[in-house]
C-alpha positions in Angstrom: -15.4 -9.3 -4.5 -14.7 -5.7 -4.2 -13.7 -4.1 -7.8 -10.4 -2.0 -7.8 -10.7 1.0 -10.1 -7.8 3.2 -11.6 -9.0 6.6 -12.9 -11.4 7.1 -15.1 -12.6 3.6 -15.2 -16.2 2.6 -14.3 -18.6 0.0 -12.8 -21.8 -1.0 -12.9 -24.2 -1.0 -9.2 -26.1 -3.4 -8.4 -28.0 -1.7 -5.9 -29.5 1.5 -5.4 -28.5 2.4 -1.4 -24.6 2.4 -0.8 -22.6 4.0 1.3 -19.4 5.5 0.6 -16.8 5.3 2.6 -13.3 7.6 2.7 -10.4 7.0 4.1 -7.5 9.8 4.0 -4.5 10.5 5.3 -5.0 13.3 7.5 -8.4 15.2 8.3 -10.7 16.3 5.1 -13.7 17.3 4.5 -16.1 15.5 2.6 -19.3 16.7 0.4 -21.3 15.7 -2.4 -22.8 17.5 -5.1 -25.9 16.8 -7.8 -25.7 17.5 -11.5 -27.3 17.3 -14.2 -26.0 14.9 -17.0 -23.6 17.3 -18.0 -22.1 17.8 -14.2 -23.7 21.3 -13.8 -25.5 22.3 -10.2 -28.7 23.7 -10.1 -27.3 26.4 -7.2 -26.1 26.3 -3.5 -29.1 23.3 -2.7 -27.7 20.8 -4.7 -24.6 20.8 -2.6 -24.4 18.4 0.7 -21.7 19.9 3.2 -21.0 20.3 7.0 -23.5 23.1 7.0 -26.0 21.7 5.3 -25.3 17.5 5.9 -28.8 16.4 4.9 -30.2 16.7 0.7 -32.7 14.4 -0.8 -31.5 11.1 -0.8 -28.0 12.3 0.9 -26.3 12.3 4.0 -22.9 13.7 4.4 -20.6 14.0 7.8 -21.0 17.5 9.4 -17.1 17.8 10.3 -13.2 17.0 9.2 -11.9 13.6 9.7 -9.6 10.8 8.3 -12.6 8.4 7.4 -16.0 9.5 6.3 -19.5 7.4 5.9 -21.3 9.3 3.6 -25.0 7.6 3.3 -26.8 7.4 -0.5 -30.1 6.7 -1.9 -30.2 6.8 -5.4 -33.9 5.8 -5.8 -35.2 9.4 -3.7 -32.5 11.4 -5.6 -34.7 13.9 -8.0 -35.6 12.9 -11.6 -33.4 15.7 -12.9 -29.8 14.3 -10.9 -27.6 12.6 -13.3 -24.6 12.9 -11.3 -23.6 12.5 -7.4 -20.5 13.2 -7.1 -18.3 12.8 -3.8 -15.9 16.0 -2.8 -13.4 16.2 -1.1 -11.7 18.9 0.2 -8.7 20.1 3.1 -9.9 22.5 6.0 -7.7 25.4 6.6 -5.9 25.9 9.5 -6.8 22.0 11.1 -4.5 19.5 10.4 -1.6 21.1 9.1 -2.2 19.5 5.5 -2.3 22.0 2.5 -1.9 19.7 -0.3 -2.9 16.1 -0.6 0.2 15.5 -2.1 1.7 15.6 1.7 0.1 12.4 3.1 -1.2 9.1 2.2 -3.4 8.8 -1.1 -7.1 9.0 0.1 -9.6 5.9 -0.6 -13.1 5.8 -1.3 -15.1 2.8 -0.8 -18.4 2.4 -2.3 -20.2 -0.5 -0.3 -23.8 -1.8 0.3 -25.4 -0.9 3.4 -24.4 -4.3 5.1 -20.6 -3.2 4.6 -19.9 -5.6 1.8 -17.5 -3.6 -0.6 -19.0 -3.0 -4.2 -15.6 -0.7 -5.9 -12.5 0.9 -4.2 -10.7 3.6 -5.5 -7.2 4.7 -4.5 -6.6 8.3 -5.9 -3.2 8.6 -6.2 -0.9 11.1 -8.4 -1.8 14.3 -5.8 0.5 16.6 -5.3 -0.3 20.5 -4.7 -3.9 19.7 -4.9 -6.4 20.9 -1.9 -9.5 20.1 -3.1 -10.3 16.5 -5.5 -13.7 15.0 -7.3 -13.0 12.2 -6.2 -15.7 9.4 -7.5 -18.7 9.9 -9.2 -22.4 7.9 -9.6 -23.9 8.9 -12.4 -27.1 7.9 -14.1 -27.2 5.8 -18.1 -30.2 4.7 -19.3 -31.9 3.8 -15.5 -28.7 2.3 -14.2 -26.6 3.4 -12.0 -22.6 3.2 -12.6 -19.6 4.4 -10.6 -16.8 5.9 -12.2 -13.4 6.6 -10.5 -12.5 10.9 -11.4 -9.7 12.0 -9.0 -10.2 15.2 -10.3 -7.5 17.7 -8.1 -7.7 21.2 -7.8 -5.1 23.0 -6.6 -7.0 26.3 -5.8 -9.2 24.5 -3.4 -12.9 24.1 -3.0 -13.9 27.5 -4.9 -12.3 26.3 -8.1 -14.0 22.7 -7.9 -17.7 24.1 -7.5 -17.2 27.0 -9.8 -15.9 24.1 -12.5 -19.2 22.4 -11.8 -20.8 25.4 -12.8 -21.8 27.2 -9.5 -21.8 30.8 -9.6 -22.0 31.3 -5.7 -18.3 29.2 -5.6 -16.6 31.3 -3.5 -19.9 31.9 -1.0 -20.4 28.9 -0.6 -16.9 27.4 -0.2 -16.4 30.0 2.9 -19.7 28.9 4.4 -18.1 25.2 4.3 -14.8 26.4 6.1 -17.2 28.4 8.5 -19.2 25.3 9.5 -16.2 22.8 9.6 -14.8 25.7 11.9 -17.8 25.6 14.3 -18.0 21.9 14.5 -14.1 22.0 15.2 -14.8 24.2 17.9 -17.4 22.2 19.9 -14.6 19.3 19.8 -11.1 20.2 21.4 -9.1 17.5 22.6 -7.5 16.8 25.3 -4.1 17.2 26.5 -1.8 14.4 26.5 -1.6 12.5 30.0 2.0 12.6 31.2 3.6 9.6 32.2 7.0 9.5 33.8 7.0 13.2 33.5 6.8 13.1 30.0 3.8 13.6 27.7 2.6 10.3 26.2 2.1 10.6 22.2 -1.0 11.2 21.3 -2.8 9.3 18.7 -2.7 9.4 15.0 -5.1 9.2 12.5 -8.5 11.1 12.6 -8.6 13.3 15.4 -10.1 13.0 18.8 -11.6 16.5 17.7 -13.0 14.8 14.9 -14.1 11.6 16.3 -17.0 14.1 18.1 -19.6 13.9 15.1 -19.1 10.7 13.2 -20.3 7.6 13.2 -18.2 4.3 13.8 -14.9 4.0 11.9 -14.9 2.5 8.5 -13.1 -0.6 7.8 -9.1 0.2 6.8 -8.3 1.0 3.5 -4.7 0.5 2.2 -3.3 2.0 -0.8 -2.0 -0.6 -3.1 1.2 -1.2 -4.6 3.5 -1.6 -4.2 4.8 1.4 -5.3 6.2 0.5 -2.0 5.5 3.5 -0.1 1.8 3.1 -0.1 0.2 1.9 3.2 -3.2 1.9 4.6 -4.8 4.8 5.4 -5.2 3.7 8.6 -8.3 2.9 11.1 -7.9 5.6 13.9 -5.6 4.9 16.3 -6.1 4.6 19.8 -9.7 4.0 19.0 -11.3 0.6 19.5 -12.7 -1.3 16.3 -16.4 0.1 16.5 -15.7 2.6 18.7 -19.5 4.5 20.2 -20.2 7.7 18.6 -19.5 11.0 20.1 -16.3 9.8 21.9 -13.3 11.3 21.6 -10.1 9.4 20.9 -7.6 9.5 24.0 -4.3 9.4 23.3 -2.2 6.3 22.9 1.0 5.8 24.3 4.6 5.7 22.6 8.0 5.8 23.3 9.0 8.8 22.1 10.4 11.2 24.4 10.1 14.7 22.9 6.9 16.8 23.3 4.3 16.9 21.2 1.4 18.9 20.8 -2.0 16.8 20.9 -2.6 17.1 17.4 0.6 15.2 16.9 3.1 15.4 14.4 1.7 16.8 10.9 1.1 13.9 8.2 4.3 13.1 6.3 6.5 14.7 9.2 8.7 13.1 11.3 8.1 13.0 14.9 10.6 15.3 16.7 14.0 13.8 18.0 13.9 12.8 21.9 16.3 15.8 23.4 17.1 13.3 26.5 18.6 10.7 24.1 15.7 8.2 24.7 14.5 5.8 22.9 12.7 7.1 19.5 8.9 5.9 18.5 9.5 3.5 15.6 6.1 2.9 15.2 4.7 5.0 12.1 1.6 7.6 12.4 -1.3 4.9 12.3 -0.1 2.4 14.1 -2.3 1.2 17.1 -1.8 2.9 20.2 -4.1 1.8 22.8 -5.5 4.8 25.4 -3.5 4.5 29.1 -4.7 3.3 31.5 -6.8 5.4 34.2 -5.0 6.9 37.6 -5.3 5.0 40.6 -6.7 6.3 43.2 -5.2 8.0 45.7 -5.9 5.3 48.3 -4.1 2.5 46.4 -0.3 3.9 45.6 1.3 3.0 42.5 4.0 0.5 43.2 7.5 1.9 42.7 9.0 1.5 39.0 8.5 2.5 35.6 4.6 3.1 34.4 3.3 0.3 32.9 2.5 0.2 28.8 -0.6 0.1 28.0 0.2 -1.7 24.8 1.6 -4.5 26.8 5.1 -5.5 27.9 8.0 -2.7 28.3 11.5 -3.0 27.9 14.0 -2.2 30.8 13.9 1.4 29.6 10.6 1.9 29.9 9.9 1.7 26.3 7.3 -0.9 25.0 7.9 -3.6 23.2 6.9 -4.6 20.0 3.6 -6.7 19.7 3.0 -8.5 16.1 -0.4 -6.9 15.2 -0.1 -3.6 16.5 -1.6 -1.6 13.6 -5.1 -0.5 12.8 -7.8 -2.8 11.2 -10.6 -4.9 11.6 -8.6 -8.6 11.4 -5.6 -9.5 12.3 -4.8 -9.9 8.8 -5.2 -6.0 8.0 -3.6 -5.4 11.3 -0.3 -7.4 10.1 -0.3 -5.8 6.6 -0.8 -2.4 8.2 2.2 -2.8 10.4 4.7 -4.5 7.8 3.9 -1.5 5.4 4.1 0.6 8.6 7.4 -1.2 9.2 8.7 -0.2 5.5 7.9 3.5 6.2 9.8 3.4 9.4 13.0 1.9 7.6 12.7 4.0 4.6 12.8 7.6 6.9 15.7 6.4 9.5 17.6 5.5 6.3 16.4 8.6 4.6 17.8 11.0 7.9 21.1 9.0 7.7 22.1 9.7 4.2 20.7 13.1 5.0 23.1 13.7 7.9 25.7 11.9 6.2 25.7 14.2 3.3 25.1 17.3 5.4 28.6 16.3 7.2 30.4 15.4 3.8 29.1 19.4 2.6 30.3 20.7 5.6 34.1 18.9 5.8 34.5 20.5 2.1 32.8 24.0 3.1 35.6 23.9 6.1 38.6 22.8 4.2 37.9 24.9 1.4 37.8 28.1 4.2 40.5 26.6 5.9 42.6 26.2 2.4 41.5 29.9 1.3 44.1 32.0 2.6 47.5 30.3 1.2 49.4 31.4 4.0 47.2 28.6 6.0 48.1 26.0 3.3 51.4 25.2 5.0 52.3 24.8 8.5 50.9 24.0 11.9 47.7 26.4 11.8 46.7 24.4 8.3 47.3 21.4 9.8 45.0 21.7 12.7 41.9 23.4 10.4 41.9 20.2 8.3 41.8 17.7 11.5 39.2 20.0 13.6 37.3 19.7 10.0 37.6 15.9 9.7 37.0 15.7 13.6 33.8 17.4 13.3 33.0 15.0 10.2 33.5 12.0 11.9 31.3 13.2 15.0 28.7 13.8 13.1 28.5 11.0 11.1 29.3 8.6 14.2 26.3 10.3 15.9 23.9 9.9 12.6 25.0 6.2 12.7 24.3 5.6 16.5 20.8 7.1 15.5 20.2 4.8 13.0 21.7 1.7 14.7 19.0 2.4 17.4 16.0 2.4 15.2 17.5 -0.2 13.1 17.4 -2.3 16.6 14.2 -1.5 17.6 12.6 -2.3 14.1 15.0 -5.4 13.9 13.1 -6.4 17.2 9.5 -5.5 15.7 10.8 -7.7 12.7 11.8 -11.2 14.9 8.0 -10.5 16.4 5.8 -9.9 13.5 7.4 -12.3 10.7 6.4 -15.8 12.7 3.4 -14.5 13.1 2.1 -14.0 9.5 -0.7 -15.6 8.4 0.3 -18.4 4.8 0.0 -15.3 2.6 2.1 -12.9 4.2 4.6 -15.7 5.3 8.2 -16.5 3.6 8.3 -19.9 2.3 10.9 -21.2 5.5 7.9 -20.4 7.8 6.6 -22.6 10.4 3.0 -21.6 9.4 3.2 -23.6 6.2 4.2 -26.7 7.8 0.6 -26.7 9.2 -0.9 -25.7 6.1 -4.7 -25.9 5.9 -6.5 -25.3 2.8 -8.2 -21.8 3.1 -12.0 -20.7 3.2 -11.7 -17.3 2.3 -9.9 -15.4 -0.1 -6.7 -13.2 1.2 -6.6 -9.9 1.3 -2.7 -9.6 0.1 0.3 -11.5 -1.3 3.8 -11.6 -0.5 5.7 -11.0 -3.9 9.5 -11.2 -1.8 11.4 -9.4 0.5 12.7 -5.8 0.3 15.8 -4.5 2.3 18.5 -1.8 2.2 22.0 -1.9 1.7 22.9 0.2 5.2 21.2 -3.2 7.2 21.4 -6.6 4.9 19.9 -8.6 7.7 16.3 -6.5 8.0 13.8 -7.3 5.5 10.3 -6.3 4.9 7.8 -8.3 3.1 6.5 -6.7 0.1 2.8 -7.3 0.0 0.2 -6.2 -2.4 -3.5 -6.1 -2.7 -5.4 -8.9 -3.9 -6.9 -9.3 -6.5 -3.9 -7.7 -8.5 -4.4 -4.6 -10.4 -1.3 -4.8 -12.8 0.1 -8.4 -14.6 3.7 -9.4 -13.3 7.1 -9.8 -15.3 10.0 -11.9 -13.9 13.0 -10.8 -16.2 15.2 -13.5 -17.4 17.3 -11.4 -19.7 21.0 -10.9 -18.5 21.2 -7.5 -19.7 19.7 -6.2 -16.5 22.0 -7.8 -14.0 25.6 -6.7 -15.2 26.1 -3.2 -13.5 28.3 -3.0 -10.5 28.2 -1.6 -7.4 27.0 -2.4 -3.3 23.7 -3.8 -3.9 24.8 -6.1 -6.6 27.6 -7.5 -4.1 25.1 -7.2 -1.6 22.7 -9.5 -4.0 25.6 -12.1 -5.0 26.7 -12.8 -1.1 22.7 -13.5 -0.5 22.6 -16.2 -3.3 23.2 -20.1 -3.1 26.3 -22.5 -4.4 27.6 -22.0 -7.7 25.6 -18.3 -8.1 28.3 -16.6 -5.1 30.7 -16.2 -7.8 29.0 -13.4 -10.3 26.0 -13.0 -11.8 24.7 -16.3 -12.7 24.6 -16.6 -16.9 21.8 -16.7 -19.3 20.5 -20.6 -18.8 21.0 -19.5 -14.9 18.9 -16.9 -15.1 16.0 -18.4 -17.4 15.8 -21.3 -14.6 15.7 -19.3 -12.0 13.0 -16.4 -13.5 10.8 -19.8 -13.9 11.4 -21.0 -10.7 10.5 -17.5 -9.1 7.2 -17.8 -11.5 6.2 -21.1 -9.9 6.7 -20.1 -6.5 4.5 -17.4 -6.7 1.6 -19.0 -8.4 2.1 -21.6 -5.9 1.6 -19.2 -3.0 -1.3 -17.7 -5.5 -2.9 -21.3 -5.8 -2.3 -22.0 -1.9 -4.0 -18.7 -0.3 -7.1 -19.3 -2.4 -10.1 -21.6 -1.3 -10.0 -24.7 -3.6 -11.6 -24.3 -7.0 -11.1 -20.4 -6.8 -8.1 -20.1 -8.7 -6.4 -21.7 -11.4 -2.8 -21.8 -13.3 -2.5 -22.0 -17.2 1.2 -21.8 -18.9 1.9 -20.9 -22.5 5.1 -22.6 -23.1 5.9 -22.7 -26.7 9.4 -23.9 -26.5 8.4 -26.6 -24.0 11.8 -25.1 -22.1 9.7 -24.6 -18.2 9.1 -28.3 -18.0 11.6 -29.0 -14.7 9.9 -25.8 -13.2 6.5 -27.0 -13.7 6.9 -30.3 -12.2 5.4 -29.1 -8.9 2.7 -27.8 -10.4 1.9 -30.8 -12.8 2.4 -33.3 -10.3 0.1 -32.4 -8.0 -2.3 -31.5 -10.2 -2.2 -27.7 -10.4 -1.6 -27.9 -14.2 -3.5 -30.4 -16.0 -0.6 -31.2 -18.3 2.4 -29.4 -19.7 1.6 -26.7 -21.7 1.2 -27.5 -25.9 4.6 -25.8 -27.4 4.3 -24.4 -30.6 2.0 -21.5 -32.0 -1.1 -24.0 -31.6 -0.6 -24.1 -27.7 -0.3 -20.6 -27.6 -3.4 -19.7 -29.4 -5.3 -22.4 -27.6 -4.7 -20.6 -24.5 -5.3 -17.6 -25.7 -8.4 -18.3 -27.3 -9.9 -19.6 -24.1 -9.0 -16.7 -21.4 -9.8 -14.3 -24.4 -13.5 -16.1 -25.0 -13.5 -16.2 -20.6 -12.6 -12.6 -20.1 -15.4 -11.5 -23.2 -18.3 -13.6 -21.7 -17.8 -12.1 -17.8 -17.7 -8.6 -19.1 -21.1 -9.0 -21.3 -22.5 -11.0 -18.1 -21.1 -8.2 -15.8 -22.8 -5.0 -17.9 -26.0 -7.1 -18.4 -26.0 -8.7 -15.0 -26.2 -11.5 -15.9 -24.1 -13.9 -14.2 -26.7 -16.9 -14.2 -26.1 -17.0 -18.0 -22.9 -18.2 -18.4 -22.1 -21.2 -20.4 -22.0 -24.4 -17.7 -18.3 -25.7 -19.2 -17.0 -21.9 -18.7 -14.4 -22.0 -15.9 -15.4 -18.9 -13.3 -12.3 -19.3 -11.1 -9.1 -16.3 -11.2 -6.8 -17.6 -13.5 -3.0 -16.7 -13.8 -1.7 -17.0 -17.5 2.1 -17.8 -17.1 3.6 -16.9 -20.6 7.3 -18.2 -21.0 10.0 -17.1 -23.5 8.0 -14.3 -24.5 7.6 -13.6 -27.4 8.9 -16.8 -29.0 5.9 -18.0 -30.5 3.8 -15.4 -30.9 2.3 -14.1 -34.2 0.7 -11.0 -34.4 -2.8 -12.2 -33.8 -1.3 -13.7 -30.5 0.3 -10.2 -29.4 -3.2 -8.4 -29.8 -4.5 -10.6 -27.8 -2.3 -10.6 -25.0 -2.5 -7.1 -25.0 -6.1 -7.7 -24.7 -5.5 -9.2 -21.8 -3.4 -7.2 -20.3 -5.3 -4.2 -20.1 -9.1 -6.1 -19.8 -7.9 -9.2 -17.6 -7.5 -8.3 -14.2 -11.2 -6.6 -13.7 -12.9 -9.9 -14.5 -10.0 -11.9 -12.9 -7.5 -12.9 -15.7 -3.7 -12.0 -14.2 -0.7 -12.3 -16.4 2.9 -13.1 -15.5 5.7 -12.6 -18.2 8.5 -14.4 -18.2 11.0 -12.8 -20.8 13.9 -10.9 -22.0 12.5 -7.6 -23.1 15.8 -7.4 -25.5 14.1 -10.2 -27.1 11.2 -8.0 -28.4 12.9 -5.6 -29.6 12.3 -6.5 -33.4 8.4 -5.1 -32.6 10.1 -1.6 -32.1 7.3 0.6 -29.9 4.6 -1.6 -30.4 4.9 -3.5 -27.1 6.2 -0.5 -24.7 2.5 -0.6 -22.8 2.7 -3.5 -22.0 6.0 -3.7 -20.7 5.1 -0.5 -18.7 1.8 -2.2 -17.4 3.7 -4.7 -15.7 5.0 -5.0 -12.3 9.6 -5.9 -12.6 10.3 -8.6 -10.5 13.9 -10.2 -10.6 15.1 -14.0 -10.1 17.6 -12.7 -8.2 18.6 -10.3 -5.4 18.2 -6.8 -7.2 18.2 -3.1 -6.1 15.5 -1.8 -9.0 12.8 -1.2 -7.0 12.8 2.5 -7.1 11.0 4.3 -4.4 9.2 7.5 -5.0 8.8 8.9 -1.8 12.2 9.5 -0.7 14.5 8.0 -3.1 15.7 4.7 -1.9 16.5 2.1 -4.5 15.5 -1.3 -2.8 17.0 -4.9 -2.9 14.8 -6.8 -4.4 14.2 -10.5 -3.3 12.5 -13.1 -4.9 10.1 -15.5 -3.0 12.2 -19.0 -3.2 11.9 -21.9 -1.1 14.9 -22.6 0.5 17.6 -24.8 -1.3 16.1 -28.7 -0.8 12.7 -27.4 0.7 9.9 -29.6 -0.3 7.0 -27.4 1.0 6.0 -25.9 -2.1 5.3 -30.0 -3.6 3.8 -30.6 0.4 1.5 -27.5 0.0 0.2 -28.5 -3.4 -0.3 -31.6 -2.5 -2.7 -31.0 0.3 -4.5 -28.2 -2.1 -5.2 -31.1 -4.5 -6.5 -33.5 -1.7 -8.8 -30.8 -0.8 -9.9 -30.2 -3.9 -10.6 -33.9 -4.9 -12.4 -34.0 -1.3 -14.6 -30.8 -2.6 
């Protein structure tokens, strides 16, 4: 299982040849250097780089790309390297980046050498930073560990190797650009092929310019979140999954009308608007787009018509037609998440240019009426009269165009939407899907989870599944208190119209809410249970109030849960006690490698505490413990989901403010608190329910606990 790391933590390796793989959102450079144990280079030869690819023990790519292999031997490093650490920096003028803060958080992979992944680490929180440290091996008492730095430096490569203690920085930092120059040079891509008379978009991702020089891609690697902006820095489009060496990457083809250049649009740009009025490209910048297809010949004429897509079927217009998968990665699992969070991105700019436009019209009718009202002679009479209703005309046309925009990328993603969600594999998939009626117990571990649906108040019927990584990096907390679900406004209409029977008439009261935060709770351990092999993962439920009983019933009856929780403090230290002993023993046999010494009656499947009513119950021994496993579960696979009224907890003052932040919101009912980052949008919120009367949750359990009797 592959360790997720947030900065600064570390991890132990259990092998001495990896190789460390990158995956960024636009083209960077990547380079390692060797310290000593306090970082510090011994001059310009302990530095791998384009120029100089090949040290002791190293091997690093020789030009800029999205996704970088960079080979290691620990064992032939010198006696006097303490440190290897991985740099990684953007080329000027190639690529249009300047900052990482302008495209998708970069990941580094640290694997063994058959591709099995060791530790990941998403470095996120860049902004004007051109240059990052981003992971580093370093050397403890003849072991080697991995630590995740994510060190950014906003003055670029110079500033990183003169903090490392290089005196020759700046030397050696233009001899880098020189040599990622040259090898830029040997590569130039081709121009698009035009097709219909228009150039075809080329593809996205790395480069066909920097496909030249390295070796086959590296599996996809997605930023997690869901902050819900993050997606995966993407396989290269257009390239085939182990594409040959030394190709170059044609381009793919797209809808969009407008010309591009064959770089493409810039990372975290829009492509430009069609000028014919034609159909936009919905599909976001690392999205598959598979190369056209050759000429024919000139003795075999083209039939008459529209070009065919090489993606597959077109539309009337030409355009092609949305296929469920069509996203880079190596499974159609990782294709699928790619193109739902590809999907998101899509929904959250269209949305974004709307309220852009809509507000640029709004600014202009009160800039117009305001010169139209200036001269008080114009206040009165016909000439006044025909300023304000040229000004309101020019309003409404503006905003009527901005709408037809968005109405026609709403369509096409509404379209992409009607393909993709009946195709989702159990994980992915809303309860109401048809794939759970032919549930079969799993054999390997998913590589995401479907937490609910997200949507925005300009489209209610549109909704994108909001996935995250597995195995989760941060505990949940369903909030039952019904503080948070009073404030007016769209969304919370939007919310009450969406929910079932008695619920339509307001926001549903404080019993209500408690039922349905517990009910949201079961559901997702449920799906948490049902996506695992049998055996792998296990529920336990700290109940003290012995309140959750009609909730757990699923879970109890098909065996799940052993038994309803013990209420009282004795349940909840029991509990406790035994994830708290769990989570101690796999760390010690972690660091000592040791794994073959656990105790035989120690329980080695994930486990998802589900704590109810917190913190009724609770002493203060119990609070530092949960806190304990909080922050120390989730690396040795303890999760934690909270469900609670945080004005309940107030009494404890500051004391529990961590954890609260540490924890993922999630709502029992349709919420807009889910506050996106990247351009602003606050999204609707959706728990993951069965429908009203469903028995599928009780049917999937049921044939989880027949497999695992059969096991």
């Amino acid at each position: 299982m592959t360790a997720e790391l947030v900065r600064g933590q570390n991890h132990p390796l259990d092998r001495t040849r990896v190789e460390i793989r990158v995956a960024a959102g636009g083209p960077v450079v990547a380079g390692v250097t060797l310290g000593d144990e306090q970082g510090r280079l011994f001059g310009v030869e302990a530095v791998a780089h384009p120029g100089a690819p090949r040290r002791t023990g190293i091997e690093v790519p020789r030009q800029a790309a999205a996704e970088h292999r960079i080979a290691v031997d620990l064992d032939a490093l010198p006696a006097a390297v303490h440190r290897v650490s991985v740099l990684l920096a953007l080329p000027s003028g190639f690529g249009g980046l300047t900052a990482f803060g302008a495209a998708a958080a970069p990941a580094v992979t640290v694997t063994g050498l058959d591709g099995t992944g060791l530790v990941r680490y998403t470095i996120t929180g860049l902004g004007a930073e051109s240059a990052v440290v981003a992971v580093e091996l370093y050397r403890r008492q003849d072991a080697w560990k991995v630590r995740a730095v994510g060190q950014g430096y906003a003055d670029g490569l110079p500033a990183m190797l003169r903090d490392q203690g290089l005196p020759q920085a700046a030397e050696l930092a233009a001899e880098i650009e020189e040599a990622v120059g040259r090898g830029q040079a040997r590569a130039v891509p081709a121009p698009a092929p035009m097709t219909a008379g228009r150039p075809e978009r080329p593809a996205t991702g790395p480069s066909a310019a920097a496909a030249q020089d390295r070796p086959s891609p590296a599996p996809t690697t997605a930023a997690d979140g869901p902050t819900p902006s993050g997606t995966g820095a993407g396989a290269e489009a257009g390239a085939a999954p182990r594409a040959a060496s030394g190709t170059g990457a044609a381009p793919g083809t797209g809808a969009a009308g407008g010309a591009k250049s064959a770089a493409g649009p810039k990372a975290g740009e829009l492509p430009p608007a069609p000028a014919d009025g034609g159909p936009v490209d919905y599909r976001h910048p690392r999205r598959r787009s598979t190369p056209a297809p050759a000429s024919p010949a000139p003795s075999s004429p083209r039939p008459a018509g529209p070009s065919p897509s090489a993606t597959g079927p077109t539309a009337p217009d030409g355009s092609p037609l949305p296929v469920a998968g069509d996203a880079a990665g190596w499974s159609m699992d990782e294709r699928l998440y790619n193109q739902v969070w590809g999907m998101f991105e899509d929904l959250a700019r269209s949305v974004a240019a709307y309220r852009s436009a809509a507000d640029f019209a709004e600014t202009r009718l009160e800039q117009e009426l305001d010169r139209a009202l200036a001269d008080p002679r114009d206040r009165l009479g016909t000439a006044g009269d025909t300023a304000r209703a040229t000004a309101r005309d020019k309003h409404a046309t503006l905003v009527t165009q901005a709408r037809a925009a968005l109405d026609r990328d709403l369509a096409q993603l509404t379209a992409e939407s009607e393909v993709v969600e009946p195709a989702l594999p159990p994980a992915f998939a809303r309860w109401d899907n048809p794939v759970w009626q032919g549930y079969h117990v799993p054999l390997e571990r998913p590589m995401a989870l479907r937490l609910g649906d997200l949507h925005l108040p300009e489209v209610l019927d549109l909704r994108i599944p909001m996935l995250v990584r597995l195995p989760l990096e941060r505990g949940l907390w369903i909030d039952s208190g019904p503080d948070s679900y009073g404030r007016p406004g769209p969304e919370r209409d939007i919310g009450r119209r969406e929910l079932p029977g008695a619920l339509t008439d307001g926001v549903p009261d404080e019993a209500e809410l408690r039922r349905l935060a517990m009910e949201s709770a079961v559901a997702i351990a449920a799906r948490l249970l049902a996506i695992h092999p049998a055996g792998e993962f296990a529920v336990q439920v700290i109940d003290p109030a012995g309140a959750a009983a009609p909730a757990l019933a699923p879970l109890v009856e098909s065996g799940a849960l052993p038994a309803y929780p013990l209420p009282g403090a004795k349940g909840v230290a029991a509990v406790l006690e035994e994830l708290t002993r769990r989570v101690e023993l796999v760390q010690m046999a972690v660091r000592h490698r040791a794994a073959d010494a656990l105790p035989a009656d120690l329980d080695t499947a994930e486990q998802l505490l589900i704590v109810h009513d917190f913190p009724h119950g609770f002493d203060d021994r119990a609070l530092t413990r949960l806190r304990y496993l909080a922050d120390e579960g989730p690396a040795v696979g303890v999760h934690l989901m909270l469900v609670a009224d945080r004005a309940q907890s107030r009494e404890y003052g500051p004391v529990l403010d961590p954890l609260w932040r540490s924890l993922l919101r999630l709502t029992p009912v349709p919420d807009a608190h889910l506050a996106d980052p990247w351009v602003g949008h606050a999204w609707t919120y959706e728990p993951p329910l069965a429908p009203p009367g469903s028995q599928v949750v009780r049917q999937v359990l049921g044939r989880l606990a027949a497999a695992s009797r059969a096991s």
